[in-house]
C-alpha positions as CSV (number, residue, x, y, z in Angstrom):
1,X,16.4,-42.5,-95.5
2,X,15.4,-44.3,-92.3
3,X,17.4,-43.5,-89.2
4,X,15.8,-46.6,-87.4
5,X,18.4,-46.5,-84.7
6,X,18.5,-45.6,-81.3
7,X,21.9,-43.5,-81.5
8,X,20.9,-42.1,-84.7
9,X,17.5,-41.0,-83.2
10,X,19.3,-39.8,-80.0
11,X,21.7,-37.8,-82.5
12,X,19.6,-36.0,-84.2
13,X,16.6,-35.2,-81.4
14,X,19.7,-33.8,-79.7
15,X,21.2,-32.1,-83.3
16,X,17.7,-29.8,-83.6
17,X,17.5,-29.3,-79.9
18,X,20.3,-27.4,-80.5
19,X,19.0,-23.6,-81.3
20,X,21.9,-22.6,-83.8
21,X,21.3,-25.8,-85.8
22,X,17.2,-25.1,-85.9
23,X,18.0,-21.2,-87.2
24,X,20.4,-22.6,-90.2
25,X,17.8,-25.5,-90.9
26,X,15.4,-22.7,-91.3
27,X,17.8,-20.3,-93.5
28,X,19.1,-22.4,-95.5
29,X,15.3,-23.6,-96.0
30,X,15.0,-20.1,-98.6
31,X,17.9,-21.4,-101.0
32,X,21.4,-22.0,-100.7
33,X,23.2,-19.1,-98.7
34,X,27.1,-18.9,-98.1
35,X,28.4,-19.7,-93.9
36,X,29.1,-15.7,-94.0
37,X,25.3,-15.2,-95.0
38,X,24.4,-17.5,-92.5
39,X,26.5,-16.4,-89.8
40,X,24.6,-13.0,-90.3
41,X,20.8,-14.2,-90.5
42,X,21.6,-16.4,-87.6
43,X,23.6,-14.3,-85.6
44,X,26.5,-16.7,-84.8
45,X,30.2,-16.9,-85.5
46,X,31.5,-18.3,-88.4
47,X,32.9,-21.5,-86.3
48,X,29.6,-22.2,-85.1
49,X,27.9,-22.4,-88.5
50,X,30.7,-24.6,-89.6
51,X,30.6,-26.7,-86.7
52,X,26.6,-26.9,-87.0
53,X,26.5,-27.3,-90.6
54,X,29.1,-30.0,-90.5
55,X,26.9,-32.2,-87.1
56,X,23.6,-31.2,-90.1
57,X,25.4,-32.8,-92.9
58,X,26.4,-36.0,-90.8
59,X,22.8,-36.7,-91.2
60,X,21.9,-35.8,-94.7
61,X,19.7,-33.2,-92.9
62,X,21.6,-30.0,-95.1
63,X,24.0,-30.5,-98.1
64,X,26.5,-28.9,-99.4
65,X,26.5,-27.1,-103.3
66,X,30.0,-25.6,-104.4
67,X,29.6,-22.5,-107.2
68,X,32.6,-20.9,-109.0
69,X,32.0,-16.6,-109.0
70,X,31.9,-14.9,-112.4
71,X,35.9,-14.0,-111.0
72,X,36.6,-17.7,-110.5
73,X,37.0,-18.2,-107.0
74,X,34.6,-20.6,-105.8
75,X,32.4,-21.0,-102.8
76,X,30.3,-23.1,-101.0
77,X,26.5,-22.6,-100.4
78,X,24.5,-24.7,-98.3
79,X,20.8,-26.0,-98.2
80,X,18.3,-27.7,-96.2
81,X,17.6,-31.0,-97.7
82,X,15.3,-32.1,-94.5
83,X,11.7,-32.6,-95.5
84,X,9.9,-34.1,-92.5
85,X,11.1,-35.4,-89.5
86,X,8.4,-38.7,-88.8
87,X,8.5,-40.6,-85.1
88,X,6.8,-43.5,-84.3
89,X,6.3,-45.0,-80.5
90,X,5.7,-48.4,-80.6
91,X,6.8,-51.7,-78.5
92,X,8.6,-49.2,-76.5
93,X,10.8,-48.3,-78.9
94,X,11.4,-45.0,-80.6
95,X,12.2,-44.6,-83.9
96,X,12.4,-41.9,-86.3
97,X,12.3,-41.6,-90.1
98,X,13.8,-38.6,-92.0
99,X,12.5,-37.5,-95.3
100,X,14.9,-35.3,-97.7
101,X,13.5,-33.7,-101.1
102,X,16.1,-35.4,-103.2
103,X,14.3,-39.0,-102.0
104,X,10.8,-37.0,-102.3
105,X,11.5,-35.9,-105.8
106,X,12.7,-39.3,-106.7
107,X,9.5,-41.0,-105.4
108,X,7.5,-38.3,-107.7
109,X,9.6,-39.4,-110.5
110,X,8.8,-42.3,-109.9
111,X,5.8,-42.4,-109.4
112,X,4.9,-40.1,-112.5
113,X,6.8,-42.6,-114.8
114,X,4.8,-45.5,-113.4
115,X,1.5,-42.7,-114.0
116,X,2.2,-42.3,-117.5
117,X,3.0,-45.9,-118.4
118,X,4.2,-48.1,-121.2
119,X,4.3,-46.0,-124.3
């Protein structure tokens, strides 16, 4: 995913500037947790996760899994999908390319398919 765009660059240098949405970026980094689990490890009300979580997701920079419990009621977990944040300087523009592991593990695919060949 390339966020080649000034806004979009804007959004999300001001998105991780943002210390709330850095500390969920980082928990959610260990595995999918719950908004209660991270409202604990990050110290911050429940309405500040969502509202974080939701500005992340905008930008494919954290997604969302839902789980049913062993007693049926469901949940939702989220976790980091950022990989690498890459920004480039040049003709005095700015631009900025995010990498998530669901485009990383396709390129692998991809590129271990191409490795192995026609059969």
């Amino acid at each position: 995913m390339q966020h080649g765009g000034a806004a979009d660059s804007g959004d999300i240098f001001q998105l991780l500037a943002d210390e709330y949405a850095r500390k969920i970026l980082l928990a959610a980094d260990h595995g999918p947790k719950t908004a209660k689990t991270l409202s604990e490890e990050c110290d911050a009300s429940l309405t500040t996760i969502y509202r974080r979580v939701s500005a992340l997701q905008e930008h494919d920079l954290i997604e969302e899994h839902h789980t049913v419990d062993s007693d049926g009621s469901h949940r939702s977990e989220f976790e980091t999908s950022l990989e690498a944040l890459h920004v480039e300087i040049s003709d005095g523009t700015l631009s900025l390319t995010v990498e998530t592991r669901d485009e990383l593990a396709d390129s692998f695919t991809s590129l271990w398919s191409n490795l192995r060949g026609k059969d």
